[in-house]
C-alpha positions, 0 to 999 in steps of 0.5 A: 909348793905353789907358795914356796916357789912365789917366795924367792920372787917375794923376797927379790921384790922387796929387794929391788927398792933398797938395790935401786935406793943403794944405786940412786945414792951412789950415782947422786953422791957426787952431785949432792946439792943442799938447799938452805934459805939464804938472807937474799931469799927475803924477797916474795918473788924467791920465797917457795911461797904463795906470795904478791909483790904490789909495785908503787904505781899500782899503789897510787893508781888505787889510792893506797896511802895507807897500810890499812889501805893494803887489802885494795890491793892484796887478795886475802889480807883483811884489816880491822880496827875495834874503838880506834884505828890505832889499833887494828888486827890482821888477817889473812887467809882466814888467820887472826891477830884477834886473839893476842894484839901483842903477838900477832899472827900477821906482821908488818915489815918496813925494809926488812925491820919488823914493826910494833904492833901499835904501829901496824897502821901507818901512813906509806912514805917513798914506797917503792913496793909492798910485798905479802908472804901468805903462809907460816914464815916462821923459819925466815921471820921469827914469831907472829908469822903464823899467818904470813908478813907483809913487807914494806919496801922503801926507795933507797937513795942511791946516785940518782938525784930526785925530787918532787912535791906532791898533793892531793884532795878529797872530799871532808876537807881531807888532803895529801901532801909530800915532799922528797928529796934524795941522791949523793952527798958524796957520789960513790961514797954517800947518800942521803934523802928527806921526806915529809908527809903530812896527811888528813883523812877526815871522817864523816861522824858528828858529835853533837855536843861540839858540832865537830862533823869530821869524826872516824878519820886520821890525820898524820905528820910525818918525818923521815931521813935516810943515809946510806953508806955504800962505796963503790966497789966494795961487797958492804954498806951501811944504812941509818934512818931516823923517823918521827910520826905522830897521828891522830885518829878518833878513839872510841866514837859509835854511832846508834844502830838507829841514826846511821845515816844521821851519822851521830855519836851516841855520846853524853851531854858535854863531852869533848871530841873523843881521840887517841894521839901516837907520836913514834920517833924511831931509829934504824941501823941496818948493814949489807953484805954481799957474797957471790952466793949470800946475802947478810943484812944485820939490822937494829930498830930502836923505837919509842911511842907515846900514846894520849887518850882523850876520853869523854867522861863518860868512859870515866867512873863519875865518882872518881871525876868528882873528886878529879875535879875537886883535887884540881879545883883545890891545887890551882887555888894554891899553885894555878895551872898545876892540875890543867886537863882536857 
């Protein structure tokens, strides 16, 4: 009796949740609010993310000239290189690129355009800020966000005009240099900007064979030009910008376990400096379209990279650089300079 008479008590509680559901749907029915990503969310700050927006004064007040150089500044980002550093893997938050160079779990963005993965390691041009998204950014960024991305922003030219020359100096010999110039070509129609970069970070390895002493470091060339078509009162513009960049840096050079503070190679009799050249030339053409609420922003990046190897022979099988040597000896004796190599 006791279990008949708790049973209508039962029944009205399991009720309750489903009356108090019906009345929330129908108080909330005419202020339903939907929530969608918009294009104009691209920046860290409007991201429901853990994410770090580093300005251009802090990057310069700690040496960041670099994006290798990034983790100075962004807790949790890590940047490795394996032989040469080209190419070098991100992490963050404990998420490796490790495992695929080619898909990799952390991406770099300049301006919104994603960058190849050979281009990962590149020297930071007119940087107005660099933003980190840690977490999967898949629905807003595509593939190889598993571990988050990390934006570059560059200074638009706009209807200020600017300019200035810039240098510095370190120790090996090492040095900085940058010229920009940007504002109007046509004031409320058309701007431009240039800027060139050339910057060499020499290292400290010794080859014993050449005497070369400035091994493990970079050095890089680099040239960018900017146009922006933005009228005035008008909700669009558009955004071309064409780059060449080409850098060097020491592939492939180990110092023994042994001799680290003698800081030599351990490398074979006779064999010249060993280095990877990259020359990227690459183009962009980027669109804006504002709304009172959205933001669309198209973009297409057309990149082409060569890269160049020069490798001591001892990464070489001997026999083939035998008969390399051979078939070149025979081809300049019938055509002389045919079969030059380094």
């Amino acid at each position: 009796m006791k279990m008949t008479r708790l049973y209508p008590l039962a029944l009205g509680g399991l009720l309750l949740p489903a009356i108090a559901n019906a009345q929330t749907s129908q108080q909330d029915e005419s202020t339903l609010v939907v929530t969608a990503s918009k294009q104009s969310s691209r920046s860290a700050s409007a991201n429901n993310v853990s994410s770090t927006v580093v300005s251009a004064p802090e990057l310069s007040d700690a040496g960041v000239t670099a994006s290798d150089k990034l983790p100075r500044v962004l807790p949790g980002l890590n940047i490795e290189n394996s032989g040469n550093m080209l190419f070098s893997t991100i992490s963050l938050r404990g998420v490796s690129s490790a495992q695929d160079f080619y898909n990799p779990a952390v991406t770099l963005y300049v301006d919104g355009v994603p960058q190849l993965s050979t281009n990962t390691i590149q020297a930071l041009t007119d940087v107005q800020s660099v933003e980190l998204l840690r977490g999967p950014q898949g629905t807003l960024y595509g593939k190889s966000a598993q571990g988050g991305i990390i934006n570059i922003v560059t200074q638009q030219p706009d209807s200020t005009p600017r300019g200035y020359i810039e240098g510095g100096v370190s120790s090996r010999d090492s040095y900085r240099s940058k010229f920009n110039l940007s504002g109007p070509i046509q004031d409320g129609l058309l701007y431009g900007s240039v800027t060139l970069l050339r910057q060499v970070d020499d290292g400290d390895m010794i080859n014993p064979a050449t005497g070369s002493d400035d091994l493990g470091g970079t050095r890089a060339s680099i040239g960018n030009v900017k146009l922006r078509l933005a009228p005035d009162d008008q909700p669009w513009e558009m955004g071309f910008a064409a780059s060449r960049e080409c850098t060097r840096a020491t592939q492939d050079a180990y110092v023994g376990w042994n001799d680290i503070k003698g800081r030599k190679l351990s490398i074979s009799d006779g064999s010249p400096d060993p280095y990877m050249r990259r020359c990227t030339d690459s183009q962009t053409l980027s669109g804006k379209y504002t709304t009172d609420d959205w933001v669309f922003q198209p973009d297409q990046r057309l990149a082409a990279a060569a890269l160049f190897a020069h490798l001591p022979f001892r990464f070489v099988n001997r026999q083939y650089a035998s008969a390399l040597e051979s078939g070149c000896a025979g081809a300049a004796r019938r055509n002389p300079g045919r079969c030059a190599y380094r």
